[in-house]
C-alpha positions in Angstrom: -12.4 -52.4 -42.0 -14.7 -50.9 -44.4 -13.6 -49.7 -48.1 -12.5 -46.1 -48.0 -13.4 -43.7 -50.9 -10.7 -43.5 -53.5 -9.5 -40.5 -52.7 -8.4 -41.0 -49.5 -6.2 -44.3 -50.3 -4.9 -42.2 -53.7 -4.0 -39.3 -50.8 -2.5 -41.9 -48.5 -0.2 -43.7 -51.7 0.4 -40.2 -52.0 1.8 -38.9 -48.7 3.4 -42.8 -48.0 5.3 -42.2 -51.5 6.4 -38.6 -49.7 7.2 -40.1 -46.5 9.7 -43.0 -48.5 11.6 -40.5 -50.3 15.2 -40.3 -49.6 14.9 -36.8 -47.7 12.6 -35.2 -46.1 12.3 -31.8 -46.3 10.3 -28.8 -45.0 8.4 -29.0 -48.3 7.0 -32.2 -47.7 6.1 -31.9 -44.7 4.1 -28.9 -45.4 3.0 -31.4 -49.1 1.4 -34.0 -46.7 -0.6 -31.7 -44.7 -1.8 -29.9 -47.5 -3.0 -33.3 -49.1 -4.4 -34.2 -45.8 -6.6 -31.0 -46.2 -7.7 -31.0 -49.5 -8.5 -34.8 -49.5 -11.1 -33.9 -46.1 -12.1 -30.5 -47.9 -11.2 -29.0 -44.8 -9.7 -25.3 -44.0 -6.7 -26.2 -42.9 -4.3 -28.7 -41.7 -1.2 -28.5 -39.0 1.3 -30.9 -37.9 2.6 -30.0 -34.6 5.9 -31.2 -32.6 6.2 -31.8 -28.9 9.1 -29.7 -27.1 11.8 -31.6 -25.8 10.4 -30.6 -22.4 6.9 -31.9 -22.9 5.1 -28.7 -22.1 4.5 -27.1 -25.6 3.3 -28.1 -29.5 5.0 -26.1 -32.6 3.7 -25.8 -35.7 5.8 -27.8 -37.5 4.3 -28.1 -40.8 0.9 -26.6 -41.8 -1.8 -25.4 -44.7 -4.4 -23.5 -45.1 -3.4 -21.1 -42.2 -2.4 -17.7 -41.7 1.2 -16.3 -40.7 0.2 -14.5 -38.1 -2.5 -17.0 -36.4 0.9 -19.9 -36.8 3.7 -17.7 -35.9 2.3 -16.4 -32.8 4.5 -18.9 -31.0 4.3 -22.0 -29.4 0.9 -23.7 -28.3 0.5 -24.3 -24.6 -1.3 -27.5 -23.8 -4.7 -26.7 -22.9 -7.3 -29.1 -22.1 -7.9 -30.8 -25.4 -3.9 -30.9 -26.5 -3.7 -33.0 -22.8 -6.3 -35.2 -23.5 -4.8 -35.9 -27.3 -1.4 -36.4 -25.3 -2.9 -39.4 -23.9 -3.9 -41.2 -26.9 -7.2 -40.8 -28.1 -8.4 -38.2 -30.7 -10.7 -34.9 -29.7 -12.6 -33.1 -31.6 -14.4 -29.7 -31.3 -17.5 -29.4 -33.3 -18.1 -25.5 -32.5 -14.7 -23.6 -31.5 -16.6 -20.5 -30.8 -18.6 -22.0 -27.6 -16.2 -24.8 -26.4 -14.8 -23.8 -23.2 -11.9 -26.5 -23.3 -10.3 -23.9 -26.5 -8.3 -21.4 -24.6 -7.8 -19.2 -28.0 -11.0 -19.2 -29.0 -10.6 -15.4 -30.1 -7.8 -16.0 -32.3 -9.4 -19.1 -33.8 -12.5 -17.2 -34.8 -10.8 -14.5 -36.4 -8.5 -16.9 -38.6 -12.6 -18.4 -39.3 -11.9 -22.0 -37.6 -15.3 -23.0 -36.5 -14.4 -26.7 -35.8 -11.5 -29.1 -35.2 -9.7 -32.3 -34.6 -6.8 -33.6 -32.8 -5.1 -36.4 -33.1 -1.8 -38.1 -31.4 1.3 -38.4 -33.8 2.9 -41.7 -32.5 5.9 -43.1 -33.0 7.3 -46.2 -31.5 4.7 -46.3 -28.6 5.9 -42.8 -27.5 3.3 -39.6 -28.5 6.0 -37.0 -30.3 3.2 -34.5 -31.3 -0.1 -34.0 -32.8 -2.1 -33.9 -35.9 -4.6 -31.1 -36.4 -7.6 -30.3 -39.1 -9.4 -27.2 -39.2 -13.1 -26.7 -40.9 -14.5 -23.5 -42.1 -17.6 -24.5 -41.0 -19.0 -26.5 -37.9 -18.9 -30.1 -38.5 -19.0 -33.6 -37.1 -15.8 -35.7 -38.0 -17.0 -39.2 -39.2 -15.4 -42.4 -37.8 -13.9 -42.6 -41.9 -12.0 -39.6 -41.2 -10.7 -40.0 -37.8 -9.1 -42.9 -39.1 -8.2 -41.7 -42.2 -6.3 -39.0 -40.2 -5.0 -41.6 -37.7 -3.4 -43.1 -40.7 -1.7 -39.9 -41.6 -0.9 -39.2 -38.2 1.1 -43.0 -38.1 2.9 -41.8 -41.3 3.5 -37.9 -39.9 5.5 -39.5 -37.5 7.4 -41.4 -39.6 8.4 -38.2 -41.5 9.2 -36.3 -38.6 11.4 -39.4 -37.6 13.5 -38.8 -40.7 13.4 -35.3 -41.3 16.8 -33.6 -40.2 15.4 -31.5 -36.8 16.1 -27.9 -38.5 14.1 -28.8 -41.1 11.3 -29.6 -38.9 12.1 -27.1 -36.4 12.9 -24.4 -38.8 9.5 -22.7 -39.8 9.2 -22.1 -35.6 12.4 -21.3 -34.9 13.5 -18.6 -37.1 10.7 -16.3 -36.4 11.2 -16.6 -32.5 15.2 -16.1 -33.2 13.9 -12.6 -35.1 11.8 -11.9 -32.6 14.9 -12.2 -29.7 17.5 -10.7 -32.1 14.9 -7.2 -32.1 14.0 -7.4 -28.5 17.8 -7.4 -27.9 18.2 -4.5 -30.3 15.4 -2.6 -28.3 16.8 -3.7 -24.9 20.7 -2.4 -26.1 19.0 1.1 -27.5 17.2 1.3 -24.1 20.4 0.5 -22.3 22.6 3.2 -24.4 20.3 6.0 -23.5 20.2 4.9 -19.5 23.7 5.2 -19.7 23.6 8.6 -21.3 21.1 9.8 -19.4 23.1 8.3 -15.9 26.1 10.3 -17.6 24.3 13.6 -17.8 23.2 12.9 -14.0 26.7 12.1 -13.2 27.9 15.4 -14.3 24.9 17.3 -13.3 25.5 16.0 -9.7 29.6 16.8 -9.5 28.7 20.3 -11.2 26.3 21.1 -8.3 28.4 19.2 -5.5 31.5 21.9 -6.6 29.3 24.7 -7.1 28.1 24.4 -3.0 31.5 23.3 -1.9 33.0 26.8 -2.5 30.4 28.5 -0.5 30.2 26.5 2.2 34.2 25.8 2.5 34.3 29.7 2.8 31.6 30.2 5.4 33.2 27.6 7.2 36.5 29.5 7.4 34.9 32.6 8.4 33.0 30.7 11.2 36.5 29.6 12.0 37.7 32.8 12.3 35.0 34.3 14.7 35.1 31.1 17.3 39.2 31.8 17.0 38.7 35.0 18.4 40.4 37.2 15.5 37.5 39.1 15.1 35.0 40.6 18.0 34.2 39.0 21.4 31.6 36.6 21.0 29.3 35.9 24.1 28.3 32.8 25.5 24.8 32.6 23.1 26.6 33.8 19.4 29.3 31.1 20.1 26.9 28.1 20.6 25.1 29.2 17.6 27.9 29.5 15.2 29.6 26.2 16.5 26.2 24.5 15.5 26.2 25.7 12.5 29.8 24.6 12.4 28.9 21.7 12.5 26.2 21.5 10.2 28.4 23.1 7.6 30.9 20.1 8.6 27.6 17.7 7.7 27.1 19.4 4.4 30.5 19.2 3.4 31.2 15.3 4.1 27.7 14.9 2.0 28.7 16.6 -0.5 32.4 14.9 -0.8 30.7 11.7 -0.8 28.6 12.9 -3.9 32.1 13.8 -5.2 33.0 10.8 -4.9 30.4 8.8 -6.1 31.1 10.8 -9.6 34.5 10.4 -9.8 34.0 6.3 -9.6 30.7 6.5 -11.7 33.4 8.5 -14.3 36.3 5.6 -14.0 38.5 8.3 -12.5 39.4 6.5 -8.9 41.6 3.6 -10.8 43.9 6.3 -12.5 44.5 7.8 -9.1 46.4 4.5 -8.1 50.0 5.0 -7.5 53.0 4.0 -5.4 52.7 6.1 -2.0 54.1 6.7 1.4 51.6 6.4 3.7 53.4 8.3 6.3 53.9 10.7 3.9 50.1 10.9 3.2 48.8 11.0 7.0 50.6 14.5 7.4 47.9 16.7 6.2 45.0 14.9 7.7 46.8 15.2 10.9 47.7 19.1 10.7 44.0 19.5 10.3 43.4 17.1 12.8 45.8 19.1 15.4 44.0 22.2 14.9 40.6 20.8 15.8 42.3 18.4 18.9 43.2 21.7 20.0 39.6 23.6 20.3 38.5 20.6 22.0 41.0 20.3 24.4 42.5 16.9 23.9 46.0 15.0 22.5 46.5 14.2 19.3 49.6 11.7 19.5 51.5 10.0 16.6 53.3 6.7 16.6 54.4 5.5 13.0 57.1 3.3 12.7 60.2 5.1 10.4 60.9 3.9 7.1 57.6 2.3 6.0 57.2 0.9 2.8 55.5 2.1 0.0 52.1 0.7 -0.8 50.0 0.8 -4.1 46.6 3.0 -3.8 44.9 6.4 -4.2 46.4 9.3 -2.5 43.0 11.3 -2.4 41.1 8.6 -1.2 43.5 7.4 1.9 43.9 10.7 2.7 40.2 10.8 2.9 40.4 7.7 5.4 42.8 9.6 7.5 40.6 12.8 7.7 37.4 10.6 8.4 38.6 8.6 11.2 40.1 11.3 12.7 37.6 13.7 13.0 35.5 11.2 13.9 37.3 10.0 16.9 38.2 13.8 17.8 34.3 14.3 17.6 33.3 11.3 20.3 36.1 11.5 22.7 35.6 14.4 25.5 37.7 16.7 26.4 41.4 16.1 28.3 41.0 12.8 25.9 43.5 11.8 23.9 43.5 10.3 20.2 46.3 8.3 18.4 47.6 7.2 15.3 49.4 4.5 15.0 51.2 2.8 11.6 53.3 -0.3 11.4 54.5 -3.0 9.7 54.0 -6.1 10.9 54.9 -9.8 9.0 55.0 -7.8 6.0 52.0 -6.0 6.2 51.3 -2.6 7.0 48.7 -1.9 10.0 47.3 1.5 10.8 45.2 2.2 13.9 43.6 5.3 15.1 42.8 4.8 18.9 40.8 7.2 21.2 39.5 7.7 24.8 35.6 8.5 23.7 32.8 6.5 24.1 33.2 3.6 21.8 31.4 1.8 20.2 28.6 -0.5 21.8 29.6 -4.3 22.0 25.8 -5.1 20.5 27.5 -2.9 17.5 30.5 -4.9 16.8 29.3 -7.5 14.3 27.6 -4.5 12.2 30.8 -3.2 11.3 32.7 -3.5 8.3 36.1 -5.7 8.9 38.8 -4.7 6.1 41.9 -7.2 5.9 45.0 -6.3 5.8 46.3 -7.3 3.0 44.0 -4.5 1.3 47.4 -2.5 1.4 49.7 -3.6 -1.1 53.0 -3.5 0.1 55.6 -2.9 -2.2 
């Protein structure tokens, strides 16, 4: 091997003194690379740290580079990192017009013009790599690569007995920031959807009320006029005002689901939950349920079993079961039909049914609908 200049065995006594010292420390990593730059004259100088995963390089200790071109994050491997990865140094003699350098923006405005890589070895295994930076365009001599190859071999050494939060600490803590204030932007977003779903909420249940009152009113007097309690209708007026009947009928389910929808958005269906009768319950949906069996010419027929026992849920919203499936069987069966309701307990469950003579519902249907078990009801 040919004699170096002084300078570079006085830099190498000096970084192998660094690397023998009981600890090492951020500081000395960041001591050797600045040796290693000053000793080549060079712009800069980075020691950079394979992830566990293989995939990336952080900057583990540098010199002679800026804050913002370092903590920018963690360096992919492009083409020359991969070829460094297998062993054998690279080196890029003009940054600005070498297609292998994917950042060749950023490198130019941080003024890199050239560079080389080398592998940081330990034990056979590749654990990073060592990287100088010139301020000019230059060709590394054969003296230099392996002066650098012999810092690289003693890197790795220091990296070996550096404590890994030392050596990690310079990349991490800037990355945990930068997570800690995307998370404070992401809760700050978060807090005013939720405001702003709040003041939709509301908006929604205000609106859904205000056309209720209207409606449920027009939907009485329609009542009125197709009971006969006020003028003859003929034959025409009557089919007109029962489809609008039944419009209104549309409007108002719509709108009770939008109710509805509020109310949970608002947390107010759990404080509705109560010990109930659910015989108890079923006798308003069917007195409404009578009264429209009635205009349609069919039998409404009953069959609960006495002395059922209580069950655990929301009165409103089993009611609201009651006066759905009703209505809709009432609405598919034709007249001289005949719809029933039937509740029971059976092995300690309680089992409701509401049968009709209407069309049913197509077997290619079946699997579509929505199966609820009976132990839903809680029986007390």
């Amino acid at each position: 091997m040919k004699q170096k200049p002084l300078d570079y065995n006085q830099a190498l006594y000096r970084i192998a003194i660094a690397v023998n010292s009981a600890v090492i420390t951020g500081e000395v990593l960041n001591g050797i690379v600045r040796s290693t730059a000053e000793t080549l004259d060079a712009k800069g100088c980075s020691l950079m740290l394979l992830t566990p995963d293989g995939k990336q390089l952080i900057h583990t200790a540098f010199h002679g580079l800026s804050d913002s071109y370092v903590r920018r994050g963690s360096v992919k491997l492009d083409p020359i990192i991969a070829e460094v990865l297998k062993g054998k140094p690279m080196s890029v003699i003009d940054v600005a017009t070498d297609p292998m350098v994917l950042y060749r923006a950023q490198a130019e405005k941080e003024g890199i013009a050239s560079m080389l890589s080398l592998p940081v070895i330990l034990r056979d295994e590749i654990i990073g790599v060592l990287r100088i930076y010139t301020a000019e365009t230059r060709r590394f001599s054969s003296d230099e690569i392996e002066f650098l190859s012999t810092v690289a071999s003693l890197g790795a050494i220091a990296l070996e007995k550096a404590q890994p939060y030392e050596s990690l600490e310079q990349y991490c803590e800037p990355l945990v920031r930068e997570k800690v204030e995307q998370l404070d932007r992401a809760r700050d977003e978060l807090a005013e959807l939720e405001k702003a779903k709040d003041r939709l909420i509301t908006f929604i249940s205000m609106v859904a009320h205000d056309l209720k009152a209207p409606l449920v009113a027009i939907q009485s007097y329609f009542g009125v006029m197709l009971g006969g309690y006020a003028d003859e209708l003929n034959e025409k007026q009557r089919q007109m005002i029962e489809r609008s009947s039944v419009r209104i009928d549309g409007l108002l389910e719509l709108i009770s689901d939008l109710l509805d929808i509020c109310r949970i958005e608002m947390g107010q269906v759990v404080p509705e939950m109560k010990e109930v009768s659910l015989a108890q319950l079923a006798g308003e949906p069917l007195d409404d349920a009578q009264r429209l069996a009635r205009e349609k010419g069919l039998r409404l027929a009953t069959d609960i079993s006495p002395n059922l026992p209580p069950i655990f849920g929301s009165p409103t919203r089993l009611q609201q079961v009651f006066t759905n499936l009703l209505s809709n069987a009432i609405k598919f069966t034709p007249k001289g039909g005949t719809v029933t309701l039937r509740l029971l307990e059976r092995d300690g469950e309680i089992v409701g049914e509401i049968r009709d003579t209407g069309i049913g519902i197509p077997d290619e249907e079946l699997p579509r609908m929505w199966m609820y078990p009976a132990q839903g009801w809680d029986c007390r």
